[in-house]
N, C-alpha and C positions, 0 to 999 in steps of 0.2 A: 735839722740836719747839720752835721757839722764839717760839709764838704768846703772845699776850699772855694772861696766866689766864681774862680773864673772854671770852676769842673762842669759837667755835662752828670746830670744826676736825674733817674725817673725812679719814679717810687708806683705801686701799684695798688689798687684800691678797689675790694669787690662788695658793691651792694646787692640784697635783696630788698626788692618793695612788693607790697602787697596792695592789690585795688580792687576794687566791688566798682562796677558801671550803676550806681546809683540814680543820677542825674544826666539831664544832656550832654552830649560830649560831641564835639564837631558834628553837629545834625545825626549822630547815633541816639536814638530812644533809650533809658534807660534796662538796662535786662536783668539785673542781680545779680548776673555772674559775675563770679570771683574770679581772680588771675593770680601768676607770682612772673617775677621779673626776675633775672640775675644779670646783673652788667660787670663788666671791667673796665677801669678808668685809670689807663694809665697819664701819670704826667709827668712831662719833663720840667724838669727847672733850666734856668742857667743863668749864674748871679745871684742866685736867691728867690727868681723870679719866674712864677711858670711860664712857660714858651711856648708850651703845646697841649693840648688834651685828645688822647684819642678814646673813644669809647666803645666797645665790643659787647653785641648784645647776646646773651649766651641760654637765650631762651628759644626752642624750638616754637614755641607758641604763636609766635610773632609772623613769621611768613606764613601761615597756616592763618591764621585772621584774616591777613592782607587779602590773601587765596580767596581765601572763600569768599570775600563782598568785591572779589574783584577789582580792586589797586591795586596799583601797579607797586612791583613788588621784582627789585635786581634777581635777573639768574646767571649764574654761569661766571660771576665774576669771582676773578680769581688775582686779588691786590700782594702788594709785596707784604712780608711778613713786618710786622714792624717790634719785633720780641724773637730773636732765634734760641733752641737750646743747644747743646751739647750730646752729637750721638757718643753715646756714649762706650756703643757695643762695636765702635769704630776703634775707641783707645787700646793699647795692647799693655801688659802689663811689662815692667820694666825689671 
């Protein structure tokens, strides 16, 4: 990056992983099944230096797991945005 040291800079970062339950996994029996994961990893810098990581799980799959073996599992929360865009269909042409 070629931001100046003292700017405020996040850059944004999306993975897919792919996992098979082969083996034990926190007292879970192995089952075969396959999964796919998609995250977003934003981070911020400042100085050159990351400052924060927030992470956004953007698989449906995941509370529906939780659900069904019953863990506990956030409803109803609604956190600040931490990424706004632009309405756009608010701008008027000039």
């Amino acid at each position: 990056m070629s931001a100046p040291a003292d700017s405020l800079v996040r850059d944004i970062y999306n993975a897919f992983q792919r996992a098979e339950l082969d083996e034990d996994f926190m007292g879970l029996a192995p089952t075969g099944r396959e999964g796919t994961s998609v995250e977003t990893m934003l981070l911020t810098f400042r100085e050159h230096k990351v400052t924060r990581i927030d992470v956004a799980d953007n698989t449906v799959e995941l509370p529906l797991y939780l659900w069904a073996r019953g863990w506990p599992n956030p409803h109803g929360i609604r956190p600040e945005p931490i990424i706004t865009g632009v309405d756009r269909r608010r701008i008027t042409a000039e």
